[in-house]
N, C-alpha and C positions, 0 to 999 in steps of 0.2 A: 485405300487402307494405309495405314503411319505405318512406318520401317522406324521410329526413332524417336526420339524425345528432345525438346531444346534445349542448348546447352552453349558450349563455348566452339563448334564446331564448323566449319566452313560458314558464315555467318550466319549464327548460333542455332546449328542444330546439331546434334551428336547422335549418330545411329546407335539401336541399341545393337547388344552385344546375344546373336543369335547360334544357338547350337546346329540349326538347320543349315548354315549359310555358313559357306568355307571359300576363302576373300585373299589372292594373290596368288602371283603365276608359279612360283614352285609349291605352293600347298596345290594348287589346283591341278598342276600337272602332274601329281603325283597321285591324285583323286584317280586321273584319268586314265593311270599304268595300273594301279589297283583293280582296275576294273569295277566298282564298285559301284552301286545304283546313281543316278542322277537326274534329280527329278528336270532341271532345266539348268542352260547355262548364260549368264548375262557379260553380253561382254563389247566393251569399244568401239563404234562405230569407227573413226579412224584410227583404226590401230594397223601395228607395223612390227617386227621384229618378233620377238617371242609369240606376241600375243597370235599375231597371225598362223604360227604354229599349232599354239592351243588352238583357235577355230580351227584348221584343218583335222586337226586330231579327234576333238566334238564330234565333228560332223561324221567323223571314220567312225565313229564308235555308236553312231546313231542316237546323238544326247540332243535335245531341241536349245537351238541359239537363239538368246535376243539379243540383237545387234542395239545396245543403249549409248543414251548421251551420259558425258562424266557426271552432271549430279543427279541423275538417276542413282547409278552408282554408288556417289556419294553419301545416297542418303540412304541407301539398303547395309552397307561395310565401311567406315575409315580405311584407311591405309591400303586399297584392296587393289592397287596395279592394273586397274582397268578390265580386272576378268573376277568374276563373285558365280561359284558353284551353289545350287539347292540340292539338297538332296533330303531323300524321305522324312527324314530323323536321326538323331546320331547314335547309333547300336553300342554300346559301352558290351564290353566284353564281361563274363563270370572270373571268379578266384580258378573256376572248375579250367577255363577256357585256357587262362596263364599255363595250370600246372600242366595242361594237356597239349600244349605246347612245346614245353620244353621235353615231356616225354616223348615227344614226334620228331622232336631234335636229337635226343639220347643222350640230355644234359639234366643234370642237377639243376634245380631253379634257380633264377636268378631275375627279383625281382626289387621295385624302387616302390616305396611307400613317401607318398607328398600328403602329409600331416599337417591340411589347412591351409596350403600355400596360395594366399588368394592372389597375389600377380599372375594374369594369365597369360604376362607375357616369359614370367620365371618357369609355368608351368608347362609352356610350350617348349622352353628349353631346356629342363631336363627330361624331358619325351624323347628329344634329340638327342641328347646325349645318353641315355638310357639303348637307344636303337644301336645307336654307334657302338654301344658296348658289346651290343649282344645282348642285351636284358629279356626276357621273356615275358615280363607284364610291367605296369602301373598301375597302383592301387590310389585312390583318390577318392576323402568322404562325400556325402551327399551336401552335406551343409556347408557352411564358413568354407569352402574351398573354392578356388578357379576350376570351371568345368571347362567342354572343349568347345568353347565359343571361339570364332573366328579369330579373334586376338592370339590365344593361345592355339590352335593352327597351323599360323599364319608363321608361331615363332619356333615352331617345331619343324620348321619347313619339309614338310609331308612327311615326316617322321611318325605322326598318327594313323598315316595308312599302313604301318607294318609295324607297328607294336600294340599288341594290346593295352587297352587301360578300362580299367574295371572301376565300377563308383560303389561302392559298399554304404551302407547303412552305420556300422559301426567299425571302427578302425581295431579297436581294440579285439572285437572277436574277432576282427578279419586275422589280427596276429595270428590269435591262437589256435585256427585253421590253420594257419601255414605252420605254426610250431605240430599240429598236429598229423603231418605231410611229410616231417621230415627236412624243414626248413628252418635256419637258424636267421635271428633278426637283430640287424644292428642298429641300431638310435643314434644318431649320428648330433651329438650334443658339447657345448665349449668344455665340457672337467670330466669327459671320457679320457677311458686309456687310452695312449697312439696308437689312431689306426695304422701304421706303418706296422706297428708290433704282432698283426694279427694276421694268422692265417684264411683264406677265403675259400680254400677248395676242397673242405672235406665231407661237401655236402649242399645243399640248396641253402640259399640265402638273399635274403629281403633286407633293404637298407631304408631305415625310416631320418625322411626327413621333416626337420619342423619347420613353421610357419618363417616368414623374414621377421615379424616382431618378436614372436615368443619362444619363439623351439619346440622341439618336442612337446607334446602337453603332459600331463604329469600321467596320467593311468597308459598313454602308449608307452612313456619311458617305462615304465613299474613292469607292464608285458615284454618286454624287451628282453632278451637274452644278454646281451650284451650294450655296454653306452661305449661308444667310440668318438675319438676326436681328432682333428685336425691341427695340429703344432702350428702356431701363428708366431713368426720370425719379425716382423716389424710394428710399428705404433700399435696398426687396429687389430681386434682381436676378434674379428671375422669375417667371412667370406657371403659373398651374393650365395646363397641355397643352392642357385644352378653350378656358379663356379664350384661348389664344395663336393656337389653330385660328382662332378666331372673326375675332381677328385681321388673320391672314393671308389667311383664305380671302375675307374680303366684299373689300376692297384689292385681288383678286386678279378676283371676280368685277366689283367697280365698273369694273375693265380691261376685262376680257372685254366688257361690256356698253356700252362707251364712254362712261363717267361717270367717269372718274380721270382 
């Protein structure tokens, strides 16, 4: 059975990019603290260090090991550290799941809307920094967007085992569920007002980000309660998506937390 297609990779084949398969030692060792199903686990025959960890930890947990050569490997995950998780299929959380969430928390919502962002390595890191925040969800459409393929993962570094993220159909209704929740939504766009100017904690709140080429796209912005911006001090006049998340979300959280 093919894991891949050819391309320019370990001389020239490129694995593809699978939602079942979650590829490197802290997404995988986070798989394994999660407790989460695992249909098998493929990993290094001569391995050493970490990896030897994660086998002992496998094995504790009763996950079945195949002890593989690297381009076995290679050719199931890129970049995978010599250890690549199966697991059944990857369970995307509900809108319902997020708010039910944060009501088990006994917080106001607080969630990250990724509008298309098809780098799944962008997408894995605002996952990451969305956790760090404290975020309660991630909303992310079904089309034009990075899903949670191994890439994106791998760049969340296990960040997708303890936050949810939800894949919606439509973004724009997803807004207006959450406007209809009790949740205020900002579109984080270049000729928004400064978000420095705004207050975050009088309530639930979803921060839509747009794509790296385009931004926001026009009907999320139109749903949007609010457009928000980032003040750019030198030549360029914007930020990688992820860095702006990072941004926005801790200013949002130091609110919520009452440190702003």
């Amino acid at each position: 059975m093919s894991h891949g297609r050819k391309g320019d990779f370990k001389g020239g084949f490129v694995p593809e990019e699978r939602e079942d398969l979650i590829a490197g030692r802290n997404a995988v060792r986070e798989l394994l603290k999660s407790k989460k199903a695992i249909d098998k686990l493929y990993i290094l025959k001569n391995r050493e260090g970490m990896l030897t960890v994660i086998y002992a930890e496998a094995l504790a947990a009763g996950v079945p090991v195949v002890e593989s050569d690297r381009g076995v490997l290679d050719r199931m995950a890129a970049a995978n550290q010599g250890v690549i998780a199966q697991i059944p299929g990857r369970e995307y959380a509900t809108m319902d799941d997020i708010l039910a969430l944060a009501a088990e928390r006994g917080e106001a919502p607080f969630i990250v809307i990724a509008d298309c962002v098809s780098d799944p390595h962008n997408l894995g890191a605002i996952i990451r920094t969305a956790e760090c925040a404290g975020c309660h969800g991630v909303i992310v459409p079904k089309r034009r967007s990075a899903l949670l393929t191994p890439a994106a993962v791998k760049a969340s570094a296990g960040a997708v085992e303890h936050v949810p993220v939800c894949k919606v159909a439509n973004l724009s209704s997803a807004i207006q569920y959450l406007k209809e929740n009790g949740v205020w939504v900002y579109a984080l766009e270049a000729d928004g007002v400064d978000f420095d100017t705004q207050r975050y904690d009088g309530g639930g709140v979803a921060f839509v980000l747009g794509s790296e080429g385009d931004g926001v796209s026009r009907l999320v912005r139109e749903n949007s309660d609010f457009v928000i911006s980032i003040p750019m001090y030198g030549r360029l006049n914007s930020l990688n998506v992820s860095t702006a998340a990072a941004v926005v979300l801790f200013k949002a959280a130091a609110h919520r937390h009452g440190r702003g």
